[in-house]
C-alpha atoms as an extended CHARMM CRD file, in Angstrom:
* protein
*
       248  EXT
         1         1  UNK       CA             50.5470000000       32.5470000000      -46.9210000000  PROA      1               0.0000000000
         2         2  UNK       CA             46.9340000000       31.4690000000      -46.0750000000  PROA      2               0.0000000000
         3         3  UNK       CA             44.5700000000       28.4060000000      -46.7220000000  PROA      3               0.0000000000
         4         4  UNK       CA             42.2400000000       29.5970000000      -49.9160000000  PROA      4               0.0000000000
         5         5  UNK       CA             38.8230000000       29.2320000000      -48.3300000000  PROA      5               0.0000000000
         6         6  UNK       CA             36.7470000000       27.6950000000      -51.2120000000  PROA      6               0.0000000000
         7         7  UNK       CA             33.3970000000       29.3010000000      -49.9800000000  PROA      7               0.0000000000
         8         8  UNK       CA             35.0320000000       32.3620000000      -50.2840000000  PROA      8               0.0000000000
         9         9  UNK       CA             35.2020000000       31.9670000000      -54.2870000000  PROA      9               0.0000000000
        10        10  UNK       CA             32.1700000000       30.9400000000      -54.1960000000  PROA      10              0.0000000000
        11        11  UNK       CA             30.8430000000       33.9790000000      -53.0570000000  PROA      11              0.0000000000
        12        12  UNK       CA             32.9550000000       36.1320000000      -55.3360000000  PROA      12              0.0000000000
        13        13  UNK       CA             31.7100000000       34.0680000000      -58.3740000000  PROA      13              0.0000000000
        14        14  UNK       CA             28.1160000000       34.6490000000      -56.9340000000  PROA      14              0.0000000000
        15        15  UNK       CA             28.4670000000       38.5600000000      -56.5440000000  PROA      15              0.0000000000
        16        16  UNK       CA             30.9010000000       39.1970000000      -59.7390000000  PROA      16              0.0000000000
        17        17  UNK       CA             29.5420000000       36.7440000000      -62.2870000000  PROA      17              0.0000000000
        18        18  UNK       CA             26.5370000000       38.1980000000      -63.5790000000  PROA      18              0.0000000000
        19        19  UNK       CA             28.6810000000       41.4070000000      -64.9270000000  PROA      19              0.0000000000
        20        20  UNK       CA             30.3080000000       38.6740000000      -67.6960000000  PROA      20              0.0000000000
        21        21  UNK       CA             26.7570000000       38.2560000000      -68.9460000000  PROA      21              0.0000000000
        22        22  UNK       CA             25.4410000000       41.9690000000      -68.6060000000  PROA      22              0.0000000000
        23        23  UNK       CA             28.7610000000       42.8430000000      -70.4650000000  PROA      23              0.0000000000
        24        24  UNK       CA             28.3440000000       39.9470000000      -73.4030000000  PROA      24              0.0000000000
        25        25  UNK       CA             24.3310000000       41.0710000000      -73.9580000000  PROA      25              0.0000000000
        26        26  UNK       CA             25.6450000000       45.1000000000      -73.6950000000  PROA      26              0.0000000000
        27        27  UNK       CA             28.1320000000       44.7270000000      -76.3090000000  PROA      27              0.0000000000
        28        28  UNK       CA             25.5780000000       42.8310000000      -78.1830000000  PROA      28              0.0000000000
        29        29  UNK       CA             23.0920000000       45.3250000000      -78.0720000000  PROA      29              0.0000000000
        30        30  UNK       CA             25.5950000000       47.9640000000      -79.5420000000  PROA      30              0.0000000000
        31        31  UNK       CA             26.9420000000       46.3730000000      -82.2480000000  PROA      31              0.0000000000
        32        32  UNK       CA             26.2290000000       47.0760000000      -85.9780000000  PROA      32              0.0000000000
        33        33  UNK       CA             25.6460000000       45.2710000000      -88.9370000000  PROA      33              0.0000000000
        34        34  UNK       CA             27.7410000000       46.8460000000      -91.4470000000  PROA      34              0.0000000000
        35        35  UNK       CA             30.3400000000       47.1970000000      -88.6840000000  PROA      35              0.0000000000
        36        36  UNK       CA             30.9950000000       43.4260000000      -88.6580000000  PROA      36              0.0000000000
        37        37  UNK       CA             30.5670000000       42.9890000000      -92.4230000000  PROA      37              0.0000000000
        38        38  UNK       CA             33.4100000000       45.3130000000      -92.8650000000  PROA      38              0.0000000000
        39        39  UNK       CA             35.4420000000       42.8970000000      -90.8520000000  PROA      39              0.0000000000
        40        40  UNK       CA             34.3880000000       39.2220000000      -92.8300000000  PROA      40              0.0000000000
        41        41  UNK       CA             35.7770000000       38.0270000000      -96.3470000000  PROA      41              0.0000000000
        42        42  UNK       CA             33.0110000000       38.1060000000      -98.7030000000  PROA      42              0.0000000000
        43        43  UNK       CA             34.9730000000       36.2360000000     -101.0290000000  PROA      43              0.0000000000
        44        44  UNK       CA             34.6670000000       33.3410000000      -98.9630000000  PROA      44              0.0000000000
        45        45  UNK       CA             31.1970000000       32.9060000000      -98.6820000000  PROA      45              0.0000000000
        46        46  UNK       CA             30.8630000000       32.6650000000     -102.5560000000  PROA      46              0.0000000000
        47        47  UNK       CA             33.8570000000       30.2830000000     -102.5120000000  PROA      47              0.0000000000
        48        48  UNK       CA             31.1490000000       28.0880000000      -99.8540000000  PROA      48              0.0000000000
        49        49  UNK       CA             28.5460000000       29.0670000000     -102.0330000000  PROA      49              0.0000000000
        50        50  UNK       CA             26.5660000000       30.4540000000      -99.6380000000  PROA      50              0.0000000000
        51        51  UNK       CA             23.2030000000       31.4450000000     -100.5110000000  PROA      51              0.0000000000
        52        52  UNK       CA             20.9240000000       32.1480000000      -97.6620000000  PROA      52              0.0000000000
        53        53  UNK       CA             21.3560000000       35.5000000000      -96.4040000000  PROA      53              0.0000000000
        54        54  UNK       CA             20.6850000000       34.5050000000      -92.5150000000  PROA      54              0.0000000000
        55        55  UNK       CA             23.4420000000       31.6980000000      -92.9650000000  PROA      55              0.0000000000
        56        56  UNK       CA             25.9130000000       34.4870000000      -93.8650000000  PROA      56              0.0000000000
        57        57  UNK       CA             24.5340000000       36.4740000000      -91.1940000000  PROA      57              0.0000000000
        58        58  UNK       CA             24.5140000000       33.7450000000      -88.1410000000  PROA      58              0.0000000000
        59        59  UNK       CA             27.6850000000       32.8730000000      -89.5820000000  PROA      59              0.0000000000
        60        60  UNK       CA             29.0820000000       36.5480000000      -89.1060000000  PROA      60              0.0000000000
        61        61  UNK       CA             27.5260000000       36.6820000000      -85.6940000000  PROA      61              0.0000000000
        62        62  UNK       CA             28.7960000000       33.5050000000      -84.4130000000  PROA      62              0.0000000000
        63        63  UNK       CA             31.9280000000       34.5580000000      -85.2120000000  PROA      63              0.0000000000
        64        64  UNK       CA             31.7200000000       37.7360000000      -83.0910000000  PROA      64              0.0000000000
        65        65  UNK       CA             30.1700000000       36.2800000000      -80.3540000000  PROA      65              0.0000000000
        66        66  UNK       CA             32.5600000000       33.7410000000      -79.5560000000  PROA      66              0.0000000000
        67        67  UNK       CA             35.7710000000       36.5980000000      -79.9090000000  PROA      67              0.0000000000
        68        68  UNK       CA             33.9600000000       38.8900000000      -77.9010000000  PROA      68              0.0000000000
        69        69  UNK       CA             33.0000000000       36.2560000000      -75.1600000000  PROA      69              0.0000000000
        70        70  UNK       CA             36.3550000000       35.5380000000      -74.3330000000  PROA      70              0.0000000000
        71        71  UNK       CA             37.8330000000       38.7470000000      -74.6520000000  PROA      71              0.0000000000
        72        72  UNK       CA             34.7520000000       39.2500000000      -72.1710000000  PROA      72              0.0000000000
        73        73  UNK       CA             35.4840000000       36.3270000000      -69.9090000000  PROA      73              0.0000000000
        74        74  UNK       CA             39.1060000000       36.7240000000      -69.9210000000  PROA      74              0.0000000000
        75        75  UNK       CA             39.0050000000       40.3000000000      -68.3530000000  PROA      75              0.0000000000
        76        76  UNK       CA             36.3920000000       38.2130000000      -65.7660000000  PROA      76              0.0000000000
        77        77  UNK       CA             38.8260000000       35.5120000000      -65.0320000000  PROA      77              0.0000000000
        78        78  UNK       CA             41.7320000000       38.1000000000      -64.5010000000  PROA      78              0.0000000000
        79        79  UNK       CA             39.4590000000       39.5020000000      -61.5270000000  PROA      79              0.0000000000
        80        80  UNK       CA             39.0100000000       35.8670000000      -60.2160000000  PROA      80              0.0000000000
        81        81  UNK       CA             42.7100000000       34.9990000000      -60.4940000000  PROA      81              0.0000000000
        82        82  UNK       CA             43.6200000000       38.1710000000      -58.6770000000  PROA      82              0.0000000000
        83        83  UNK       CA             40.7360000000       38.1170000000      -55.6810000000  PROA      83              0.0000000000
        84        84  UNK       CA             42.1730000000       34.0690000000      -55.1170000000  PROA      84              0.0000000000
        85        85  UNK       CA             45.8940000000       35.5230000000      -54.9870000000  PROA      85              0.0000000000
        86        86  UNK       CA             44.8680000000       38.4710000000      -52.4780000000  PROA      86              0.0000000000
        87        87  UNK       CA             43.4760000000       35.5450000000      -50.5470000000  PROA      87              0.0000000000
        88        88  UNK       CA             46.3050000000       33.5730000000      -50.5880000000  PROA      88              0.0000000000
        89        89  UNK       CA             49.5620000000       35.8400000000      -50.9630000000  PROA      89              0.0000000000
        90        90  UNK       CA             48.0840000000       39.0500000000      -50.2570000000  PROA      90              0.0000000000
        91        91  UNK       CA             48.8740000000       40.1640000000      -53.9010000000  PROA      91              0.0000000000
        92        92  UNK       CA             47.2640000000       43.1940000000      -55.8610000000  PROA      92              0.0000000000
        93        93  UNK       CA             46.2080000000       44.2590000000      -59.2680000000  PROA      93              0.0000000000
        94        94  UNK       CA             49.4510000000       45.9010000000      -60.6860000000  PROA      94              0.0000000000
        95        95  UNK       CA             49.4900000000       49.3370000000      -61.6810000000  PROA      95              0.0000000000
        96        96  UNK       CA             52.6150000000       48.4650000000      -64.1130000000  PROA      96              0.0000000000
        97        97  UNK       CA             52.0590000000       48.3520000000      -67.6950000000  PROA      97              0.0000000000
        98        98  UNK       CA             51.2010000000       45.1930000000      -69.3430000000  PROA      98              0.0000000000
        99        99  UNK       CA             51.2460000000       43.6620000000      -65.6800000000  PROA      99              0.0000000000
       100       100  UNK       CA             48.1030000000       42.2210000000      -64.0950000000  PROA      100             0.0000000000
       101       101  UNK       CA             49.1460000000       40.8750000000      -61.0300000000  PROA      101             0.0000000000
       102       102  UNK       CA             51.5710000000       41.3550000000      -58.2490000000  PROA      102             0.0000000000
       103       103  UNK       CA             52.4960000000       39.4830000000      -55.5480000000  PROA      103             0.0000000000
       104       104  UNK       CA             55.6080000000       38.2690000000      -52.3810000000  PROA      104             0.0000000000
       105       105  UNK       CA             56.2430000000       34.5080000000      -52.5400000000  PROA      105             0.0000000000
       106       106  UNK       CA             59.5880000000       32.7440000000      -51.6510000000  PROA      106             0.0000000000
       107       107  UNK       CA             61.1460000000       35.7600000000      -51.1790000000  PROA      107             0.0000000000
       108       108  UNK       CA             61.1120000000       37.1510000000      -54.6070000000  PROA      108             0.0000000000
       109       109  UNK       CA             57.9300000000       39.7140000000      -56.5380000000  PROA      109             0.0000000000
       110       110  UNK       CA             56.4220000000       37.9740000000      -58.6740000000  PROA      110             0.0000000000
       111       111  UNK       CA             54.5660000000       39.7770000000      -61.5930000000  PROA      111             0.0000000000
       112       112  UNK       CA             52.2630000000       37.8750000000      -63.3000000000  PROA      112             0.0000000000
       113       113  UNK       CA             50.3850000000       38.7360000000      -67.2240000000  PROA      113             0.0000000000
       114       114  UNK       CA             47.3560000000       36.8170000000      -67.4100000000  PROA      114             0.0000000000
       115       115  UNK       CA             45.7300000000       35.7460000000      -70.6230000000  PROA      115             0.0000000000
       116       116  UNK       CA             42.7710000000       33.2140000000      -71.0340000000  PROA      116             0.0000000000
       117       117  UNK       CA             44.4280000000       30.7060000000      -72.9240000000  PROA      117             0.0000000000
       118       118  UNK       CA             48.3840000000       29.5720000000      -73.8790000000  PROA      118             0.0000000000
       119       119  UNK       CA             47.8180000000       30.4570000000      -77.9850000000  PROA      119             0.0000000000
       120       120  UNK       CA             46.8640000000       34.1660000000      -77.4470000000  PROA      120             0.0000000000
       121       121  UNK       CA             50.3670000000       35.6570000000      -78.6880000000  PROA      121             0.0000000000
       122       122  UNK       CA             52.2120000000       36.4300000000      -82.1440000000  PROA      122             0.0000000000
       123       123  UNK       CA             55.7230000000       37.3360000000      -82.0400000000  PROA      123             0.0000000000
       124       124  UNK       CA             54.5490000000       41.2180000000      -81.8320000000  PROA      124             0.0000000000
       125       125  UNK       CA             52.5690000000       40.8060000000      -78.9850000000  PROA      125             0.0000000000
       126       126  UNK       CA             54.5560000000       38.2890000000      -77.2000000000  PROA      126             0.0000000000
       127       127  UNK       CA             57.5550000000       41.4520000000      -77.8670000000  PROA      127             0.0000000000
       128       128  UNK       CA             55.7770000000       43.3500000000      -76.2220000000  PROA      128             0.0000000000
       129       129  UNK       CA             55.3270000000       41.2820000000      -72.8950000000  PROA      129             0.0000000000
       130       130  UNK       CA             58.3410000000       40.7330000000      -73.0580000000  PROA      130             0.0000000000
       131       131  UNK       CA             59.6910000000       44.6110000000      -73.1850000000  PROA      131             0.0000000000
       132       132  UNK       CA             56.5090000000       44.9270000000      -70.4480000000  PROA      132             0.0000000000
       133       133  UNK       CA             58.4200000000       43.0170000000      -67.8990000000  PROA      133             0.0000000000
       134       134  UNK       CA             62.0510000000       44.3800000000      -68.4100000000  PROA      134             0.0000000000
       135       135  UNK       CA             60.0710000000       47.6400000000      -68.1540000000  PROA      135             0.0000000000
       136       136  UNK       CA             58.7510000000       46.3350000000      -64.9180000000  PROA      136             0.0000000000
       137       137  UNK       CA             62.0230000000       44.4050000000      -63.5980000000  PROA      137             0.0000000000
       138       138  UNK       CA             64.1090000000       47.5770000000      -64.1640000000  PROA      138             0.0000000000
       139       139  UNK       CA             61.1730000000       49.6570000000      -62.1840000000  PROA      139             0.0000000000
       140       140  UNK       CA             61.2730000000       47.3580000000      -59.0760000000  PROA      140             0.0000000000
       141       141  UNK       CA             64.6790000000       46.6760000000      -58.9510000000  PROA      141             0.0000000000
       142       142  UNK       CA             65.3930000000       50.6810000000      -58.6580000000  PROA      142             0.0000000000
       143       143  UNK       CA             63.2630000000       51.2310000000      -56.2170000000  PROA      143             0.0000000000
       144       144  UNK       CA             63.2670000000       48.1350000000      -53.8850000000  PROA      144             0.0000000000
       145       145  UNK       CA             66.9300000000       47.5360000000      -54.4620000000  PROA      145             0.0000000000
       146       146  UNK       CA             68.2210000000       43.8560000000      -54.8930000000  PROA      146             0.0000000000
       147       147  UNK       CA             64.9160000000       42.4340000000      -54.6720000000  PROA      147             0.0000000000
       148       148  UNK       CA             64.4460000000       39.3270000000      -57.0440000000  PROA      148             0.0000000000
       149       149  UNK       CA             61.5960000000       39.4880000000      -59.6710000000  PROA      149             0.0000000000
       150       150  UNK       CA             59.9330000000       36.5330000000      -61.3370000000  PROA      150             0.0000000000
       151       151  UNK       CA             58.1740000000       37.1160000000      -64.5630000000  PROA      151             0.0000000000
       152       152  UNK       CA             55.1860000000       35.1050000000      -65.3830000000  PROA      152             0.0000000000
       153       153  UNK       CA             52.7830000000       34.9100000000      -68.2220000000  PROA      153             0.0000000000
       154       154  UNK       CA             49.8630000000       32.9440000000      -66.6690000000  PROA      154             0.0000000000
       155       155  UNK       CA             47.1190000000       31.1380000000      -68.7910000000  PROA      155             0.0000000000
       156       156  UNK       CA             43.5210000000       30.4800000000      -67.5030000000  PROA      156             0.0000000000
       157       157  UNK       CA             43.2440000000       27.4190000000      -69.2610000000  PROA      157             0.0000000000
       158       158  UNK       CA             45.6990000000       24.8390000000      -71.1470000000  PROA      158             0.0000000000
       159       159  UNK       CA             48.2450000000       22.6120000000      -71.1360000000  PROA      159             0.0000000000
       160       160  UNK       CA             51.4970000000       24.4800000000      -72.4140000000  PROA      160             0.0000000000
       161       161  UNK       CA             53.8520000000       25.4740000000      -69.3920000000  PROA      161             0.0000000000
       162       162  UNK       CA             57.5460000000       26.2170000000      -70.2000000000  PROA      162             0.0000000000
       163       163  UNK       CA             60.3980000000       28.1720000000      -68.4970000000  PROA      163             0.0000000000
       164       164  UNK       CA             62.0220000000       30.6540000000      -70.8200000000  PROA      164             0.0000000000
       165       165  UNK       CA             65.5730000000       32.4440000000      -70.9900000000  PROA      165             0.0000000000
       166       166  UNK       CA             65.1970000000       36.1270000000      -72.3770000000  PROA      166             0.0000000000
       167       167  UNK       CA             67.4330000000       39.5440000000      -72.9970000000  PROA      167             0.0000000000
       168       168  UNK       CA             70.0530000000       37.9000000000      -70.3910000000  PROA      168             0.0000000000
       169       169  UNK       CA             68.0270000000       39.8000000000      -67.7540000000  PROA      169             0.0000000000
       170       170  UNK       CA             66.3190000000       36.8770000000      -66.0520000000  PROA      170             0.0000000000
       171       171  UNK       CA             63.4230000000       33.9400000000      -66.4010000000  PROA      171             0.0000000000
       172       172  UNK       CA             59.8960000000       33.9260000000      -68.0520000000  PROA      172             0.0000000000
       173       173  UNK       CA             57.7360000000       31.4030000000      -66.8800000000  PROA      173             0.0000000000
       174       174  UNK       CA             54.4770000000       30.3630000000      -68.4720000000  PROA      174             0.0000000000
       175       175  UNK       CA             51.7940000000       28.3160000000      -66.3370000000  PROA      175             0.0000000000
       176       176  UNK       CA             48.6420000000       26.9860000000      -68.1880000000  PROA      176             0.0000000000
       177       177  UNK       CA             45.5340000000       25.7720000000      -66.6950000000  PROA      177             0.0000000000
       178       178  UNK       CA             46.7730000000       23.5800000000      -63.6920000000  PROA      178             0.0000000000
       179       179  UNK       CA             49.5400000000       24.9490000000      -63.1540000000  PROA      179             0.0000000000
       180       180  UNK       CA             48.8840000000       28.6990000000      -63.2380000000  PROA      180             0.0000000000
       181       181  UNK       CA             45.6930000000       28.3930000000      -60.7280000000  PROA      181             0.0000000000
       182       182  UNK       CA             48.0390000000       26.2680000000      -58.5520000000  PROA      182             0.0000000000
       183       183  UNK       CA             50.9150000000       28.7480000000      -58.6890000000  PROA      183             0.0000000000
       184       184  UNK       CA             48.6440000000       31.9930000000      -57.7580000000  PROA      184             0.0000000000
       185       185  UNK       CA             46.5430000000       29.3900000000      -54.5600000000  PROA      185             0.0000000000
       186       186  UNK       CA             49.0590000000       26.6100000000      -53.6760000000  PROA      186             0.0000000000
       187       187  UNK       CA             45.8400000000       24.7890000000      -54.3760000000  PROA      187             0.0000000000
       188       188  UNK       CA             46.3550000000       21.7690000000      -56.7990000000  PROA      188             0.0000000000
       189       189  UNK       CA             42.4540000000       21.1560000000      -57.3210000000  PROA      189             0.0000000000
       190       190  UNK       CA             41.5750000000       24.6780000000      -57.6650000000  PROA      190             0.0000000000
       191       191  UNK       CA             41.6450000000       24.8560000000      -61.3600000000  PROA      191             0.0000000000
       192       192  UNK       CA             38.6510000000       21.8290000000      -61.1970000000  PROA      192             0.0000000000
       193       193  UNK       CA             36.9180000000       23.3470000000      -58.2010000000  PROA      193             0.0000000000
       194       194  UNK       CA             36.3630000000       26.5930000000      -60.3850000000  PROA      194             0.0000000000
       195       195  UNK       CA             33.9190000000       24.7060000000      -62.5910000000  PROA      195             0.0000000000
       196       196  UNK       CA             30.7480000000       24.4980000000      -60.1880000000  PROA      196             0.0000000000
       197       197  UNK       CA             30.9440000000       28.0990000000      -58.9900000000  PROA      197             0.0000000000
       198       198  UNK       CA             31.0020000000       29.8640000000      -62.4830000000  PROA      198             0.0000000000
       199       199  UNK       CA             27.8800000000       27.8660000000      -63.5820000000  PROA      199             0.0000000000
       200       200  UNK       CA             25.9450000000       29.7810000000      -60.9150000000  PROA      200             0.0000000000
       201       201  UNK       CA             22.3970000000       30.6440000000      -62.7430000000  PROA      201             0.0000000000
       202       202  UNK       CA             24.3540000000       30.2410000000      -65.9600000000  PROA      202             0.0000000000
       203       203  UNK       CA             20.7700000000       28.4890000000      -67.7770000000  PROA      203             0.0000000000
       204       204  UNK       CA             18.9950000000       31.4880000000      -66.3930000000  PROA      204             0.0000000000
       205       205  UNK       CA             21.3520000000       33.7360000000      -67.9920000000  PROA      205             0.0000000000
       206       206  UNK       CA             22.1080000000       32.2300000000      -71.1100000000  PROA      206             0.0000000000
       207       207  UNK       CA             18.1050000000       32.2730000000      -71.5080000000  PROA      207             0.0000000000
       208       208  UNK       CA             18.5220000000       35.9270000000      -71.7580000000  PROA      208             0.0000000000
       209       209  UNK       CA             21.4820000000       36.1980000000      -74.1810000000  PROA      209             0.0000000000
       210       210  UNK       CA             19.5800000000       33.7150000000      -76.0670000000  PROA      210             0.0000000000
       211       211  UNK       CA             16.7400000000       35.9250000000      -76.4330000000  PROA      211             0.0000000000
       212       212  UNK       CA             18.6100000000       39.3470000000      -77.2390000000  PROA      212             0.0000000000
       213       213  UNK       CA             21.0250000000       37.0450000000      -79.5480000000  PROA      213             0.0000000000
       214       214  UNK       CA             17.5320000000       35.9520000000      -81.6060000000  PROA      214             0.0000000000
       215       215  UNK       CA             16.6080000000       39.7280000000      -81.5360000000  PROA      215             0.0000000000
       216       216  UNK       CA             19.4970000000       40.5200000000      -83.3260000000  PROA      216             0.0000000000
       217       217  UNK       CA             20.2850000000       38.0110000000      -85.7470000000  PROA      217             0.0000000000
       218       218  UNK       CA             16.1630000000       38.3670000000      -87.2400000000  PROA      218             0.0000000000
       219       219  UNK       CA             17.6780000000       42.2300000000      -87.4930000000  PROA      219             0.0000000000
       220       220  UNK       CA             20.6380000000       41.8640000000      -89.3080000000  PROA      220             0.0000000000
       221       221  UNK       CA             19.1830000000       39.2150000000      -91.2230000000  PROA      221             0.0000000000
       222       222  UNK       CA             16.6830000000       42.2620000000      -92.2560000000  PROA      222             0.0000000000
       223       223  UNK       CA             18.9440000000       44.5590000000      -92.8480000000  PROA      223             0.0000000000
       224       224  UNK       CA             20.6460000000       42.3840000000      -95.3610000000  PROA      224             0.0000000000
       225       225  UNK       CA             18.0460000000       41.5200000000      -97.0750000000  PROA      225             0.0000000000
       226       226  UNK       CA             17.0950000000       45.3010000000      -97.3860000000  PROA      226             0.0000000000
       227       227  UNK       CA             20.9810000000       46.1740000000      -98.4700000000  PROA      227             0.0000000000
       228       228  UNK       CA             22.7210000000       43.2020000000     -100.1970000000  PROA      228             0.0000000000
       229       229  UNK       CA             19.8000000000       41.4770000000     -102.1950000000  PROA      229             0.0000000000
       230       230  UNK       CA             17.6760000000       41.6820000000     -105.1660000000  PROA      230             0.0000000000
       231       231  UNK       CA             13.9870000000       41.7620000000     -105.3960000000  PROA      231             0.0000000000
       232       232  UNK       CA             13.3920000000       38.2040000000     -106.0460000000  PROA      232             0.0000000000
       233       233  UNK       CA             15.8780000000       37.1230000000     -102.7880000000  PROA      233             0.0000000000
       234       234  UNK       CA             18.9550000000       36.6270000000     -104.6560000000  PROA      234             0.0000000000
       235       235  UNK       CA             22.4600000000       37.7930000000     -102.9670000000  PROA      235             0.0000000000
       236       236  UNK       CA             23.8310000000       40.6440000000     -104.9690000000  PROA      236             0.0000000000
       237       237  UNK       CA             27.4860000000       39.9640000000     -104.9930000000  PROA      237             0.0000000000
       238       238  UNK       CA             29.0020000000       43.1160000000     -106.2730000000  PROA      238             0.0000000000
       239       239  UNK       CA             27.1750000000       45.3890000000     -103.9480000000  PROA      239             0.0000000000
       240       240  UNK       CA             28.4400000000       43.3880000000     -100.9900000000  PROA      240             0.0000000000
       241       241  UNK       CA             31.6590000000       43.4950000000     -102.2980000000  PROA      241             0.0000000000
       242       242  UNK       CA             31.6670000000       46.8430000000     -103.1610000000  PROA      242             0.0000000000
       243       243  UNK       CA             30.4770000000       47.7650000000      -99.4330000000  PROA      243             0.0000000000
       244       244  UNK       CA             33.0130000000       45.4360000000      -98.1930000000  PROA      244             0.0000000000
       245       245  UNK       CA             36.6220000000       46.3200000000     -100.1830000000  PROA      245             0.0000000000
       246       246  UNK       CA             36.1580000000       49.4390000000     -102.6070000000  PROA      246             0.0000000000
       247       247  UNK       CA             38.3270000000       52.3170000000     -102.4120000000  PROA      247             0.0000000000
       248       248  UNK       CA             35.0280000000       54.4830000000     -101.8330000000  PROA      248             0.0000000000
């Protein structure tokens, strides 16, 4: 095990950062009005009684932004976590399904699912970890005999951190926040430390999205306006509807 050089994540945030905001304005530039109408309730904004077509459209792309930032940013963080466990533990980005991260510590492999925060799972999904690690337990234990294997689901950020008993075939631990950046760097600060770093021209940056954001909302808003209202402004209902849930 080695001292995690805080300079050193400095740097990586430095050189790696700016793909999270090429990849946020990218996906922005690609995406589609009537692809994201298809996705919202219409019903909903006439139970608000929404009227202004560029509320219902800021309000649709609000929505998208903020899931596709953290899908974004989560994928970001997962290349963080695992460049400060290399550092540390010498681990490596698993080539396991459903497993991120693997690693040697206290004489057991540890193999590690990261997610960005501790409420990302329904009992489908959290299934399915859990079938990814027996998958993954059965896989190492065949080919590296009696070796012990710790299961971890590991949260970027968060508070909820609980040991779990499973299938009879061993332990599932979840770290949040503190605890998960302390368990992959034996560094109890880390998880504050991380805050300077990823701000690193993030004004300069969010200038940009800003602008391409603007772009885009002024051409949706447009588009709806073409589409979904009448001549004198007003919101036809039925033809959003109609666009939005009809068998057609």
């Amino acid at each position: 095990m080695n001292d995690l050089n805080l300079d050193d994540v400095k740097q990586y945030v430095e050189d790696n950062i700016g793909t999270f905001h090429k990849k946020r304005t990218d996906k922005l530039a690609d995406l589609e009005l009537k692809t994201i109408l298809k996705r919202k309730n219409p019903y909903l904004f006439k139970a608000k009684n929404v009227l202004v077509a560029a509320e219902i459209i800021q309000g649709i792309l609000d929505a998208w932004v903020s899931s596709s930032e953290e899908g974004i940013f989560g994928d970001w963080l997962e290349g963080l976590a695992i460049f400060v466990n290399q550092k540390v533990y010498g681990g490596w980005k698993s080539g396991m399904d459903g497993i991120d991260l693997e690693f040697d510590k206290n004489g057991a492999r540890h193999i590690v699912t990261i997610k960005s925060g501790p409420d990302w799972s329904n009992s489908s999904s959290w299934k399915k970890m859990i079938d990814n690690f027996d998958s993954a337990r059965k896989r190492l234990k065949t080919s590296g005999g009696g070796i012990n294997v710790v299961a971890v689901n590991g949260c970027c950020y968060g508070r909820s951190s609980k040991r779990y008993e499973y299938k009879k075939k061993g332990d599932l631990y979840k770290y949040c926040g503190q605890s998960f950046w302390a368990y992959i760097s034996n560094d109890d600060d880390l998880y504050k430390d991380l805050i300077v770093p990823i701000g690193y021209k993030a004004k300069e940056k969010n200038e940009e999205f800003l602008e391409s954001y603007s772009k885009i909302l002024n051409k949706f808003t447009l588009e709806f306006s073409q589409s979904f209202c009448f001549e004198n402004g007003e919101i036809d209902w039925d033809k959003l509807v109609e666009f939005n849930s009809s068998r057609r």
